[in-house]
N, C-alpha and C positions, 0 to 999 in steps of 0.2 A: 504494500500500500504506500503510496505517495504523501507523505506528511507535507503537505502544502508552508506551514513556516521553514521545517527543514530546507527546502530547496529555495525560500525565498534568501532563507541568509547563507545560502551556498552563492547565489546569485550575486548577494552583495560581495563576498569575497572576495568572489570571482571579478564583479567588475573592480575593484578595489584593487586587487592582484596586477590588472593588465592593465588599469588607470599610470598605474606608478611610471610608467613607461611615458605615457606622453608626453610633461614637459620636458626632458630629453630629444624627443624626435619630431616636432610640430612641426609639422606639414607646413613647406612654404615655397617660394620663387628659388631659395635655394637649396634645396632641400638633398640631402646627396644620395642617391639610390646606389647599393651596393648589393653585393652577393655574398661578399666575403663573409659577413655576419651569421647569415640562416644557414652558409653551406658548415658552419665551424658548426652550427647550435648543431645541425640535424646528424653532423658526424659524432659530437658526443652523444647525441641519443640511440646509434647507434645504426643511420638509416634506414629509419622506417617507412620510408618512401620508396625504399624498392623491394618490399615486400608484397605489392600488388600491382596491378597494374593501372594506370590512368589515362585519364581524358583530360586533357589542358585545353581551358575555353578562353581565347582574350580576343580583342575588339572596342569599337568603342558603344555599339549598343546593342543590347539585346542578350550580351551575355548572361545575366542572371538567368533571364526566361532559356531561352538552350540549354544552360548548364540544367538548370533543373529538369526540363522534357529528357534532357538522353538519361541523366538519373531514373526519371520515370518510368521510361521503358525501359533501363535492363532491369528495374525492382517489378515490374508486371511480368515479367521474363521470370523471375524467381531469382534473378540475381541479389546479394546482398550488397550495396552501393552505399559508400560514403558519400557526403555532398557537402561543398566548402565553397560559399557564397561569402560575396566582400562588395559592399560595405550590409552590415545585416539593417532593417529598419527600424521596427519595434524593440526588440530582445534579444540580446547578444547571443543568447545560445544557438539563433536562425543562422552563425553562424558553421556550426557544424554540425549536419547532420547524417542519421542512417536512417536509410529509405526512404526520404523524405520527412522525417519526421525531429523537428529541433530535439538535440540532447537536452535532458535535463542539468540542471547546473549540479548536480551531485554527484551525475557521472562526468561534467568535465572540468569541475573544482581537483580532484586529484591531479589527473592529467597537465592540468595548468601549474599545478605547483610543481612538478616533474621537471616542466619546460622550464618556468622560470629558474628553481632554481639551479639547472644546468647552463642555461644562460650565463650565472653570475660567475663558473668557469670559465668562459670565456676572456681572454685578454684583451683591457679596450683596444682599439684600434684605431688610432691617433685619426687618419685618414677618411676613416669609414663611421666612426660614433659607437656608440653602443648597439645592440639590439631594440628595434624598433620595438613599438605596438603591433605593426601591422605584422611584423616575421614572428612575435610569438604565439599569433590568431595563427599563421600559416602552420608552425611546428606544430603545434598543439592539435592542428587539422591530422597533421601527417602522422603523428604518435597515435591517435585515436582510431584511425583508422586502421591503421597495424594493431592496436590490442584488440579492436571489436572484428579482426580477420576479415575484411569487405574483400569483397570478390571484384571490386572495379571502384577507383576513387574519381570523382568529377571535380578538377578543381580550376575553380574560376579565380583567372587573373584579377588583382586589384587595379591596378596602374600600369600603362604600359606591355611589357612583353622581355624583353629584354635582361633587365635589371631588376624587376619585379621579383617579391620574396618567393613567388609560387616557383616561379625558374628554375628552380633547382630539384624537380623531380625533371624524369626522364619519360614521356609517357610516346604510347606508341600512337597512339591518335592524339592530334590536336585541331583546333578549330579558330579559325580567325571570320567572325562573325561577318563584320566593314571595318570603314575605317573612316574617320570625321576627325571636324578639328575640337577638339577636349583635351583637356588637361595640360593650354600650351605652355604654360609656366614651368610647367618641368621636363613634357616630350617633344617640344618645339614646336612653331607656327605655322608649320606651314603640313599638308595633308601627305606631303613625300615624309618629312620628319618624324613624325606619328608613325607613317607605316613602317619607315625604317625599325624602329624600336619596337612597334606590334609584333614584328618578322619575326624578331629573335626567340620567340619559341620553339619554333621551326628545329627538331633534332636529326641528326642522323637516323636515317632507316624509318622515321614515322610517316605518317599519311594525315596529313592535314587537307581539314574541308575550310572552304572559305565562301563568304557571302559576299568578296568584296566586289565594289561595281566600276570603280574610276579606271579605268585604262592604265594611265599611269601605276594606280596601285596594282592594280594585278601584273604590270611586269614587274613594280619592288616584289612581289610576291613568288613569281615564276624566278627571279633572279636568286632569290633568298634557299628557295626550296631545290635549285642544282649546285647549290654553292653546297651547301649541308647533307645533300643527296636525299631529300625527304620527296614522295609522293605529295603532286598538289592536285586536287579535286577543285575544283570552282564552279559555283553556280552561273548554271545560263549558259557556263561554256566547256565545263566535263561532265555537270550534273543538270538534267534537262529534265524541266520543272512543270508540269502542266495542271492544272487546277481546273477543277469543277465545282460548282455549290458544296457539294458534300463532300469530294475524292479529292487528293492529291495522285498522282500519278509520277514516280519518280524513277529516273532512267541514269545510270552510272555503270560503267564497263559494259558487263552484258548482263546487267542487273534490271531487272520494271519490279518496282513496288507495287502498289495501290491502296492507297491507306484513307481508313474513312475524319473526317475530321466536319467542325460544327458550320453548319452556313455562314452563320454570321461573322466567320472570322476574316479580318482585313487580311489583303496582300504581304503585307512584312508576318504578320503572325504565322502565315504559311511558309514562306519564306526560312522565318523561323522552325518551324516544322521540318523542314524539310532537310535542313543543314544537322535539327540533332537525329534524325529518322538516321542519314547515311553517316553521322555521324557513331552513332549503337552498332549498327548493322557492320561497320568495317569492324567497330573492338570483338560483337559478336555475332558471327553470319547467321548463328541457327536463329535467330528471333524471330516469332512468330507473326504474323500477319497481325493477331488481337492485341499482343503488348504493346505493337505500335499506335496503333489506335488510340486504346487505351492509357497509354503512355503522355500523348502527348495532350490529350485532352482533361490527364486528371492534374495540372497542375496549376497551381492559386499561389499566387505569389503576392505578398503583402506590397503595396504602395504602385501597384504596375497597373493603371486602369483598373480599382479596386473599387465597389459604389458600398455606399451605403444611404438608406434612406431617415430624414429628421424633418419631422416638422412639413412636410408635403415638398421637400425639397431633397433632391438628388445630391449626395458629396462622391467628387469622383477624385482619390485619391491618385496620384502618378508624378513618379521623382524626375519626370522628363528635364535635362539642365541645358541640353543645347537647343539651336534652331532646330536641328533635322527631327530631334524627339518630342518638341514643341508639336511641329507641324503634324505628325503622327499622333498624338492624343487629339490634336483639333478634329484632323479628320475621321477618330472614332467617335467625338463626342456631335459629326455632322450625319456620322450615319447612325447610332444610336438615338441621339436626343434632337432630331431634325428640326430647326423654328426653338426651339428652348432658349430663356433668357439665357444668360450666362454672368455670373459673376464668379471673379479670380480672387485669391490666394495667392501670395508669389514670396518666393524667398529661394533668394541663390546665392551661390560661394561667389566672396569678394574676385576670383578668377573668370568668370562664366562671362559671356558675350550679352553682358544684359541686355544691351541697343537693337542686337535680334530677337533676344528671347520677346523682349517687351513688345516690338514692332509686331510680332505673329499674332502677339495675346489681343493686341488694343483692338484690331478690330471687332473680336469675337466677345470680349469681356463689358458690357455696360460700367460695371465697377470694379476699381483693384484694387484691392486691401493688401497694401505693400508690408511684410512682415522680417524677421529673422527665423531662426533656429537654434538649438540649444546643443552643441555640442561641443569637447575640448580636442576635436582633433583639427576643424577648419574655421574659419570665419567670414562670418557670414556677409553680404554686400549690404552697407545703410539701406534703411528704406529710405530717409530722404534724399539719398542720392538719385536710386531709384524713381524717385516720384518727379528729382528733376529730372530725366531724363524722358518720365513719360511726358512732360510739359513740353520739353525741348521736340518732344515728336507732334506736337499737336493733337495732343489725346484731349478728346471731345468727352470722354466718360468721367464719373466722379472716382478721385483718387484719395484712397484713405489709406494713412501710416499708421500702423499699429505694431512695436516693435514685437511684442507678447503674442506666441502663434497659437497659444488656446483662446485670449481675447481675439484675435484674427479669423480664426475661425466661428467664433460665437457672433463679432460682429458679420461677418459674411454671411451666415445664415440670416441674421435680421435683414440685411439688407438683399437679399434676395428674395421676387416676388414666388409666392407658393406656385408649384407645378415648374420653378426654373433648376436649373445645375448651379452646382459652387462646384467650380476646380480649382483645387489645392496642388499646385506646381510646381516645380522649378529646381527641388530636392526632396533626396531620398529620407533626407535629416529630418526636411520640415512634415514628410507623411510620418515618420516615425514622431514627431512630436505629439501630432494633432490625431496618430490612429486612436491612442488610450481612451476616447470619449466613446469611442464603439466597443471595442474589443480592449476587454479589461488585461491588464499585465500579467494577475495571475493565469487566467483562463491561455493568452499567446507561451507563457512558461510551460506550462501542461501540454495543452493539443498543440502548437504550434506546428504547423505540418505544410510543407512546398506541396506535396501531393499527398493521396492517399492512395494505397496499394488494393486495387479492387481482391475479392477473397480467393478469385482462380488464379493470383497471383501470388497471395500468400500459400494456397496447398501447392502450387507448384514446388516454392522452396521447400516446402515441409516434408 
């Protein structure tokens, strides 16, 4: 039985534990990405990372959702699958989980005190810093998944590709989702820079799937993968995609799929479907026609076009931070909530391209309740900076600062007329702020679950 305080102050611990780390390594314009650090931690723990086999997801969107779908299917497969998601939204422990489902913090309060203090073996390194936050979310993934024996670990890059803590497993599939401009403060400006550094997962002997689209990237891409001798797969142009209301139809070597998936789902979401579909299929051939299906339909991912309904009004949660993923919630919420008012929510990292983000929202939002977030790893962009700039755009709607994202959101609802949407945007920080009004903390500690494993998938493993 689950003694519900027990695991709340495991929880605290837990984040207490992995807090101590951040003023140390705060994320910033200079921030120094190294390898040296996780690859010392994961040797004293004795590499546990190559006790199974993996799938490394990076890219700049859509990662989460993929990482989690190919999880989906090989655990409807009957496989036992780790899953290592970054950055988590709600509840830290979303960051690692088995079969979908968030560990309890009591199973990875030991774990953590393991990492950490093998960590404190380590010799500083003048050059490189300490051990971040983010490489001891990464070990802690990699230790846990070697003591719970997974038959296949999913681990989604946080930053990057390259330099990034996940880097240092060796997996035989990888997957480079696209590539956009994000995170240029550290992976550079321009869409060649980015992809340069995405590449670097790319190893010897593996088979990477890619969704990317710009020409230019897919030769960084093709360049990358005969430089390291890796197998490149690319949609549209090794993997040929064809869709129907209800079918995907998916064609690779001399492989046809056909895999059922829901009407309503937009183009990228297939898209998505389809990159982790051959993605599973390459780590395991035998997978059955239903786990894919199933697979990639049962997964619910907190803050990623998430609704909940208050007060006769629609909240549609989604951490969308760029233009590109802007535009992609607009045009769910045109085919979903067709003619509906709309008022915004916004709060993004001091880094983020606010002048686009903003420019997509204003025409669609009558009102923006410009807000922050509450986190110690980033920092968030003023709202009244924000608010000048929507001035500076000639935004005709009312703009309201509210730095506080639980008053941000309570104002947003008042001011939305009943039967309209409030979207909450712009970070994954500020949905994990504002989810706790629906979905209580204990309740995401307990169930917290990317998918659930339908029951012909549980007797499979059994």
């Amino acid at each position: 039985m689950v003694e519900h305080a027990d695991e709340l102050k495991a929880l605290r611990e837990l984040e207490t534990l992995l807090n101590a780390a951040i003023p140390s390594f705060r994320w910033s314009s200079q921030v120094n990405l190294k390898l040296e650090r996780i690859q010392s931690l994961v040797e004293l723990l004795g590499n546990p990372q190559t006790s199974y086999p993996a799938i490394h997801i990076g890219g700049t969107s859509g990662k989460g959702t993929v990482a989690a779908m190919t999880a989906s299917i090989l655990s409807h497969h009957g496989r036992r699958t780790g899953l290592h998601l970054s950055p988590y939204v709600q509840t830290l422990t979303e960051t690692w989980q088995l079969d979908g489902r968030y560990s309890l913090p009591s199973r990875i309060l030991p774990v953590a005190r393991l990492v950490t203090e093998t960590a404190k073996n380590i010799p500083l390194m003048p050059a490189s810093g300490p051990v971040s936050y983010f490489e001891l979310n990464v070990a802690i993934a990699l230790q846990l998944f070697a003591e719970e024996r997974v038959d296949t670990a999913i681990i989604e890059v946080g930053l990057g590709g390259a330099r990034d803590a996940t880097n240092v497993i060796s997996a035989d599939v990888a997957m480079l989702t696209n590539v956009g401009l994000d995170h240029t403060e550290v992976l550079g400006d321009t869409v060649e820079k980015i992809a340069a550094e995405k590449v670097g997962i790319f190893k010897p002997g593996s088979i990477i799937v890619s969704g990317v689209e710009q020409l230019r990237v897919k030769a960084i891409a093709r360049e990358k993968a005969a430089q390291v001798g890796a197998r490149l797969l690319i949609l549209d142009d090794d993997i040929v995609l064809d869709s129907t209301a209800r079918e995907l139809v998916i064609k690779y070597d001399e492989r046809q799929l056909k895999v059922d998936v829901p009407a309503a789902w937009p183009s990228f979401q297939r898209r998505n479907a389809a990159l982790a579909i051959v993605a599973a299929c390459l780590s395991d051939p035998s997978l059955s026609p239903t786990a894919l299906s199933r697979g990639v339909e049962a997964i619910h991912l907190p803050g990623r076009f998430e609704r909940f309904e208050e007060s006769q009004r629609t909240i549609v949660l989604d951490g969308a931070h760029n233009p590109a993923k802007v535009r992609s919630v607009i045009s769910g919420l045109d085919r979903e909530f067709p003619g509906n008012p709309c008022t915004g929510v916004v709060a993004l990292k001091e880094d983020k391209d606010a002048r686009a983000i903003l420019s997509e929202l204003s025409p669609l939002c009558s009102t923006l309740v410009l807000t922050t977030f509450n986190t110690e790893l980033w920092q968030a962009a003023s709202p009244a900076e924000l608010a000048a700039l929507l001035q500076a755009l000639n935004y005709e709607g009312n703009i309201i600062v509210e730095p506080d994202p639980s008053a941000a959101i309570e104002t947003a609802i008042g001011e939305a007329p009943a039967g309209g949407v409030v979207l909450v945007v712009g970070s994954l920080y500020l949905a994990g702020n504002i989810r706790p009004r629906w979905v209580a903390p204990l309740d995401d500690i307990l169930h917290g679950a990317s998918f659930q494993i339908s029951e012909q998938g549980r007797l499979r493993r059994a």
